[in-house]
N, C-alpha and C positions, 0 to 999 in steps of 0.2 A: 790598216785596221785601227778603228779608234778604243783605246786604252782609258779608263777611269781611275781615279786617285783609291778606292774605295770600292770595296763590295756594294755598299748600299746605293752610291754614284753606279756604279756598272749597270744595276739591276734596275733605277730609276730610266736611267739614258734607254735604256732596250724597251721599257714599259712604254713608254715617251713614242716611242717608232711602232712599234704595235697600237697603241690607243690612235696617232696618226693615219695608220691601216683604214683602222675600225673605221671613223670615221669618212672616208672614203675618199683620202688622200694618196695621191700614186707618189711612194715613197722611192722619191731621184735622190742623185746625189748632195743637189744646194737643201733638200728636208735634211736629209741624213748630216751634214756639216752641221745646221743653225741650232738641232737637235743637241748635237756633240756641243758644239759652244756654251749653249745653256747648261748643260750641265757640266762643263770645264772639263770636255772628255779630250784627250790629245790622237794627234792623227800618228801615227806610227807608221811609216813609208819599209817595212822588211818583210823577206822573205823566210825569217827564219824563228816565228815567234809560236813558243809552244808554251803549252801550261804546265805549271811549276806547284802549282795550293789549290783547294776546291774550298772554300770559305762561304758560309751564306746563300748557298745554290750558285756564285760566282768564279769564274775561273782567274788564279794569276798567272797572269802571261809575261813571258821575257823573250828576248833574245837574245840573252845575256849582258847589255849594254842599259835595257832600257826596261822598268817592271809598270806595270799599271793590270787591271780588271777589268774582264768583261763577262756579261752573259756567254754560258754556252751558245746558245743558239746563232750569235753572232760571231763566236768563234768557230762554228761549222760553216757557216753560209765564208769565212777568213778562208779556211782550208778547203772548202769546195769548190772557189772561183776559177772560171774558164780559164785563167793562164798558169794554171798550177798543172 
């Protein structure tokens, strides 16, 4: 899951992937990375990252090791994935 420094990072990086959408872009995973890059969102490789703060319509997420933000939306689509 990719993690943002910042509530207002979190909630741009997600806008960024929706506006993507919109325009009629099939959002793979090389969108989804170059999306994260630009906005200096970090990849978080765990399976044990829950939300901790609700700040700004944004969620903070840890694992206990590691803390950054994201959109809900992109933390349900985290916890909904086929190998959970």
């Amino acid at each position: 899951m990719y993690l943002c420094r910042s509530p207002l990072i979190a909630g741009s990086f997600w806008g960024d992937i929706i506006s993507a959408q919109r325009l009629g872009i099939q959002v793979k995973k090389d969108i989804v990375e170059s999306l994260a890059d630009q906005n200096q969102c970090m990849f978080v490789a765990s399976e044990n990252l829950k939300p901790i703060d609700f700040v700004a319509g944004e969620l903070a997420i840890t694992d206990g090791s590691v803390k950054g933000w994201a959109d809900p939306h992109l933390y349900i689509l985290y916890i909904n994935r086929p190998n959970n």
